[in-house]
C-alpha positions in Angstrom: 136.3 139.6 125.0 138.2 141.0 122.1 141.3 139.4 120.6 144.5 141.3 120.0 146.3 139.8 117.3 150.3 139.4 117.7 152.4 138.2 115.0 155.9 139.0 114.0 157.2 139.4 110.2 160.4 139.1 110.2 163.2 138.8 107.7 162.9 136.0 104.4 159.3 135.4 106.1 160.5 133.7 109.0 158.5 134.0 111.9 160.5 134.7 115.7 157.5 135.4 117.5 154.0 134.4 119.1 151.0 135.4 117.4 147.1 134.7 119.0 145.9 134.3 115.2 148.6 133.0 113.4 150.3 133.2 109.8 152.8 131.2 108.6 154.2 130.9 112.5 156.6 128.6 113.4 155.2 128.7 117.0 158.5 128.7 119.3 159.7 132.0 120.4 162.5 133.7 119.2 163.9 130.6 117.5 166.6 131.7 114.7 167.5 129.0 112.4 170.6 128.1 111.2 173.6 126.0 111.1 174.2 125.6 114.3 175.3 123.0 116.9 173.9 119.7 116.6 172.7 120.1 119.6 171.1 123.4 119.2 169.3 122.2 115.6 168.3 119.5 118.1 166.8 121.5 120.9 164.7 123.9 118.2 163.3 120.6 116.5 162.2 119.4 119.9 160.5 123.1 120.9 158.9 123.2 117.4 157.1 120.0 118.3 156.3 121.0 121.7 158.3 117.8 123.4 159.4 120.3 126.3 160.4 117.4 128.9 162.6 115.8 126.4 164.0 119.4 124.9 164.5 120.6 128.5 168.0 118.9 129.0 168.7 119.3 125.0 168.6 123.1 125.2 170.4 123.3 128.2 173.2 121.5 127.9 172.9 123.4 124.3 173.7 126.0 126.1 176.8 124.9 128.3 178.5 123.5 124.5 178.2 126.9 122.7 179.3 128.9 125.4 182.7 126.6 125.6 182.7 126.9 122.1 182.6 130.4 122.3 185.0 131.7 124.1 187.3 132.3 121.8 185.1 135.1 121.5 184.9 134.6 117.4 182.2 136.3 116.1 180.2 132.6 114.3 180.5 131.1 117.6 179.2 133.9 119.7 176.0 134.2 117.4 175.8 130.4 118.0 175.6 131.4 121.9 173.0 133.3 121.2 170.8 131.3 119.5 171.3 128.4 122.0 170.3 131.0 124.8 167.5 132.3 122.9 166.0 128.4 122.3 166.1 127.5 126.2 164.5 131.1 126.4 161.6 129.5 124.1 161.4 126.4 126.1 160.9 128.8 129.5 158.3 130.9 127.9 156.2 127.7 126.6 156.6 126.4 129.9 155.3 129.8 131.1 158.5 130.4 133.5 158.9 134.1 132.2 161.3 135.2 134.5 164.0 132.5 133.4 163.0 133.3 129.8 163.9 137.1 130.6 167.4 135.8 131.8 168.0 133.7 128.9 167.1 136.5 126.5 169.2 138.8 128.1 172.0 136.5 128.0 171.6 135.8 124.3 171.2 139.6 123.6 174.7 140.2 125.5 176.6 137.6 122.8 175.0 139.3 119.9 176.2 142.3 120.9 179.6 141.3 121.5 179.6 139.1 118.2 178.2 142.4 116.3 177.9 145.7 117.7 175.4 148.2 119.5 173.9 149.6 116.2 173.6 145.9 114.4 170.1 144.9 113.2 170.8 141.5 114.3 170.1 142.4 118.0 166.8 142.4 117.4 166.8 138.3 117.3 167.0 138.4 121.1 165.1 142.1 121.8 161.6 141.2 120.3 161.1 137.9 122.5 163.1 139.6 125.7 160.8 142.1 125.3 157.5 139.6 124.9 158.8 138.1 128.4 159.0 141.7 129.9 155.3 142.5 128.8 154.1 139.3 130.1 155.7 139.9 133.7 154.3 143.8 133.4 157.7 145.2 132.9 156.0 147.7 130.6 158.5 150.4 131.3 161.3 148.2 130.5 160.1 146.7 127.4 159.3 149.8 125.7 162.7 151.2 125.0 163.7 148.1 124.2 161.3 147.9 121.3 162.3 151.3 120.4 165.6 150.3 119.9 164.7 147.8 117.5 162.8 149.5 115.7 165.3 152.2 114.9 168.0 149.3 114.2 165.6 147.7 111.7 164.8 151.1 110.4 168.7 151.6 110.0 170.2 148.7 109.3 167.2 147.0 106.8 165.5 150.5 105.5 161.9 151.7 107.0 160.1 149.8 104.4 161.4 146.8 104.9 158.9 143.8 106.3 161.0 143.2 109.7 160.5 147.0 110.3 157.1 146.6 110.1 157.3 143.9 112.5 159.1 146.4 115.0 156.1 149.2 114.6 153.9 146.3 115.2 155.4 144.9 118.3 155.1 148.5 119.5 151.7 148.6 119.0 150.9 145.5 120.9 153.1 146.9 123.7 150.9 150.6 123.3 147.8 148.6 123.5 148.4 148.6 127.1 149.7 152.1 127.9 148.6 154.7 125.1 145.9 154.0 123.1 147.2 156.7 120.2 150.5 155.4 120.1 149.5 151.9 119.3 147.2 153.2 116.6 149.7 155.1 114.7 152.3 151.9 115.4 149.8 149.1 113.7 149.1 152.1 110.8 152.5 152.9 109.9 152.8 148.5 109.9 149.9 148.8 107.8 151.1 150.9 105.4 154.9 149.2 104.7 152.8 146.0 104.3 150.3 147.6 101.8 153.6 148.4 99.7 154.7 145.4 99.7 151.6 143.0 99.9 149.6 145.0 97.0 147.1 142.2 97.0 147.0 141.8 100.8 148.6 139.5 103.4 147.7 137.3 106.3 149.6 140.4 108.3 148.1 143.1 106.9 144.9 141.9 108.2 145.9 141.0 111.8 146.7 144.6 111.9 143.7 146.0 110.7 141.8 143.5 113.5 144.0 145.3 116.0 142.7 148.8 115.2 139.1 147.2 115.3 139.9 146.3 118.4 141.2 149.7 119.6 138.5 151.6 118.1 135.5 149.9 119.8 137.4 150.1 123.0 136.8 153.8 122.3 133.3 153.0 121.5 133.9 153.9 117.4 132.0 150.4 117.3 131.0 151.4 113.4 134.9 151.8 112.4 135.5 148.7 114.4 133.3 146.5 112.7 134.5 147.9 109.9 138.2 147.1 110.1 137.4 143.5 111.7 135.6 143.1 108.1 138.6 144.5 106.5 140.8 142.1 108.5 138.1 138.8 107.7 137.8 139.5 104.2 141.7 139.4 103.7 142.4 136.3 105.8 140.1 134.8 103.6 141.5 135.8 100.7 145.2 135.6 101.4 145.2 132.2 103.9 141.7 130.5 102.5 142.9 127.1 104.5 144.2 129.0 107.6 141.0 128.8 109.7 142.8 129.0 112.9 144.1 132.8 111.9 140.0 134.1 111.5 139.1 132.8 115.3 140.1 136.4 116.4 138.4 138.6 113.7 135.2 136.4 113.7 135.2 136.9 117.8 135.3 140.2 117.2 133.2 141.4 114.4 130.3 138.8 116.3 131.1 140.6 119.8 130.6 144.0 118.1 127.5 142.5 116.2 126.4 141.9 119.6 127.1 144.8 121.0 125.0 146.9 118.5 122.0 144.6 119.0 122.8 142.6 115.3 122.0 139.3 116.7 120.9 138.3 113.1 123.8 138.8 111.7 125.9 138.1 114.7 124.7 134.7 115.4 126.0 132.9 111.6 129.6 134.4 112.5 129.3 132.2 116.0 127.9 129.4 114.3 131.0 129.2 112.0 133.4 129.8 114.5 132.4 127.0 116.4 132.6 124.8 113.6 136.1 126.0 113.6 137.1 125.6 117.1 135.5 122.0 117.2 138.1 121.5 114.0 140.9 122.8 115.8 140.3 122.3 119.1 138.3 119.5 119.5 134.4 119.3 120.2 134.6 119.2 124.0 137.2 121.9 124.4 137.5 125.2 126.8 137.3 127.3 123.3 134.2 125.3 122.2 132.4 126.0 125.4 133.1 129.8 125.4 131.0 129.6 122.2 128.2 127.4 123.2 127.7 130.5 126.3 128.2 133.4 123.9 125.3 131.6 121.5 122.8 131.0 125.2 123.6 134.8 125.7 123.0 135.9 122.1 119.2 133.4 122.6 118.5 134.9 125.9 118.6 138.1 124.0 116.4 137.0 121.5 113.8 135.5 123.7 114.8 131.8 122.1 114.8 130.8 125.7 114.8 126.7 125.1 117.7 127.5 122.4 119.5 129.3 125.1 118.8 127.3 127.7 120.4 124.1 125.8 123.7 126.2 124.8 124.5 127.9 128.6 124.0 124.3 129.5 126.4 123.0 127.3 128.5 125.6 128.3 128.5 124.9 132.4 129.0 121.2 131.7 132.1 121.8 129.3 134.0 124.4 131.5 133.7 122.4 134.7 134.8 119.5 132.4 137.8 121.6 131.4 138.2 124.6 133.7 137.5 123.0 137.1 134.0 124.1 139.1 135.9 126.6 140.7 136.9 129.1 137.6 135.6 132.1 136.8 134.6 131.1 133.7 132.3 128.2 135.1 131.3 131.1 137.2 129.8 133.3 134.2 128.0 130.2 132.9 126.2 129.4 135.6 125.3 133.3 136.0 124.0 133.2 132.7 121.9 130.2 133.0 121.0 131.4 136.4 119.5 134.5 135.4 117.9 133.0 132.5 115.9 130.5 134.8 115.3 133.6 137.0 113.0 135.2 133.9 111.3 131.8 133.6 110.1 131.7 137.3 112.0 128.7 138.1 113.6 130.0 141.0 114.5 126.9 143.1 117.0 125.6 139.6 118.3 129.4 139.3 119.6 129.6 143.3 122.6 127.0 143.4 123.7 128.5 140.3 123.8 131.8 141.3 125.2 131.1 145.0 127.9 129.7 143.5 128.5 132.2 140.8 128.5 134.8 143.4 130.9 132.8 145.7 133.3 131.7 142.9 133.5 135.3 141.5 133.9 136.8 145.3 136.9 134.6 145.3 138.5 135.1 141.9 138.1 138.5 141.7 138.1 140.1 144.9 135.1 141.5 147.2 135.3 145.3 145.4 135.3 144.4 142.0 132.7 145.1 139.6 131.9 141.4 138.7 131.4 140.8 142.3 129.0 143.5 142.9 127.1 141.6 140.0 126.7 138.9 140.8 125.4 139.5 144.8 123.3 141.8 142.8 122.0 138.7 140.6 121.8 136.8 143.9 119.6 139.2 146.1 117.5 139.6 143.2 116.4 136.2 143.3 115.7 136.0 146.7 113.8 138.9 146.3 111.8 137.0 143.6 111.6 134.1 146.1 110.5 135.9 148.9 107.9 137.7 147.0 106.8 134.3 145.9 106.6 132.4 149.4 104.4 135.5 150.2 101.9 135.2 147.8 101.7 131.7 147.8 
């Protein structure tokens, strides 16, 4: 799995959007800061420390105050509206309820407009996270024009170079990522190239969009240019946030994936090691993100013929996501594949059968009896009884 990094620059450095590896974040979306209401400074404090059951009545009735205060239809209170519907918007998409986020957003983008105009720059408060909520429902064909229009307002209104135009060109691109694989290139280089301008030296930003065209350009199997841009993109993290760990989880999945990929287990295997230093760090030692590691290292093993090694991590790896995920997740279902197979090619056949009966019946339910993962993993199961049969026989 590759990461797709999105993060928003957006005007005095002030970050309105979500971002996978993140720089200098505040992590709520779409939150604009100001002097507002108390009880919309309220409601942002509560979403910026994650207390949604207490902010959930704050931002609401946030809400109800500013749009009694604004309709006297002055242009301070109307922006005020906005912001309070962009916050409860915030709390909706945290909570994952993307649908009432889209309202909200849409409602907040409607007192913007009245309190400044179609062609105002400011619109693009409320556009950026309405569109995020459109993506994340697969209202592609929606969101798109939408993120047009802010780029050109940006573009307009705050001059092409200008950082919160490259955060326009790159919310395109994570949007094209999805839909036209040349359009998001030339959308994360023309971000690239205002931030280059005006980061000399390099920035935290500049490097999420270099791991972004990595991404794209093993997806077209350029796996040489990939590796080379998530270099790009590690190196500068490094350099520009040297105490933002979190921010080289993507990159360092990547460039080891790649690594992989191209039969580098050498050099992919220190990259996995130090992530999961990481992810203990941040995540805690025990956690879903951990676990994903701990199976990538018993694949990477397995590979290598370190089949004890291997064995240990896919181990670690089953326990952990059924700890986390349930028994009954896909992910627990790729574990126990993994392990299965691997006691498979060490002849220990009766171990390998639960685990791959129930990798075959977990995946058959997740994913659907057609798929491709499916289709693997009876294929994984037949194959040992094939081995099993052939052994009865010749004992």
């Amino acid at each position: 799995m590759l990461f797709l990094s999105s993060c928003r620059h957006a005007p005095s450095s002030h970050i309105v959007r979500r971002a996978l590896v993140r720089w200098g974040c505040a992590g709520v979306l779409g939150i604009a800061f100001s002097s507002a209401s108390a009880g919309t400074e309220e409601c942002q404090s509560l979403l910026i420390k994650r207390e949604l059951v207490s902010a959930q009545a704050i931002c609401a009735q946030a809400v109800i105050d500013q749009q009694h205060a604004a309709r006297g239809g002055q242009r301070t209170e109307l922006a005020s509206l906005a912001k309070a519907h962009d916050n409860l918007g915030s709390l909706y998409m945290l909570q994952k309820r993307h649908g009432e986020a889209e309202e909200q957003y849409k409602a907040g983008l409607k007192a913007r407009l009245k309190a400044f105009g179609s062609d105002h720059h400011l619109q693009v408060i409320s556009i950026l996270p309405l569109a995020d909520a459109l993506i994340l429902q697969n209202k592609l064909a929606e969101a798109e024009p939408l993120l047009v229009k802010a780029l050109r307002l940006r573009e307009v209104g705050l001059g092409p170079r200008s950082e919160a135009t490259a955060q326009a060109h790159h919310a395109l691109g994570m949007l094209y990522t999805r839909t036209d694989v040349n359009k998001a290139e030339r959308s994360f280089r023309a971000e690239i190239s205002i931030l280059e301008r005006l980061y000399p030296a390099g920035a935290a930003a500049t490097a999420i969009a270099y791991n972004n065209l990595g991404i794209l350009r093993q997806r077209s199997g350029q796996v040489d240019q990939a590796e080379s841009y998530f270099r790009s993109a590690i190196s500068m993290l490094e350099r520009t946030a040297p105490k933002g760990a979190h921010k080289l989880e993507g990159p360092l999945l990547n460039l080891a994936t790649v690594l992989t990929e191209k039969q580098q287990y050498s050099n992919a295997k220190p990259l996995l090691l130090r992530l999961l230093d990481i992810r203990k760090q941040l995540h805690g030692p025990e956690s879903a993100s951990v676990a994903d590691i701990h199976n990538r290292l018993g694949v990477l093993h397995t590979r290598t013929g370190a089949v004890e090694l291997a064995e240990a991590e896919l181990r670690r790896a089953v326990t952990m996501r059924e700890k986390n995920l349930g028994t009954n997740h896909l992910l627990v279902a790729e574990s126990c594949a993994n392990l299965g197979i691997l006691l498979m090619q060490k002849g220990r056949l009766n171990e390998a059968l639960p685990l791959l009966r129930h990798a075959a019946a977990v995946t058959h339910s997740s994913t659907g009896p057609q798929s491709a993962q499916t289709t693997a993993a009876w294929q994984n199961l037949e194959q040992l009884y094939g081995r099993i049969i052939k052994a009865s026989v010749t004992n």
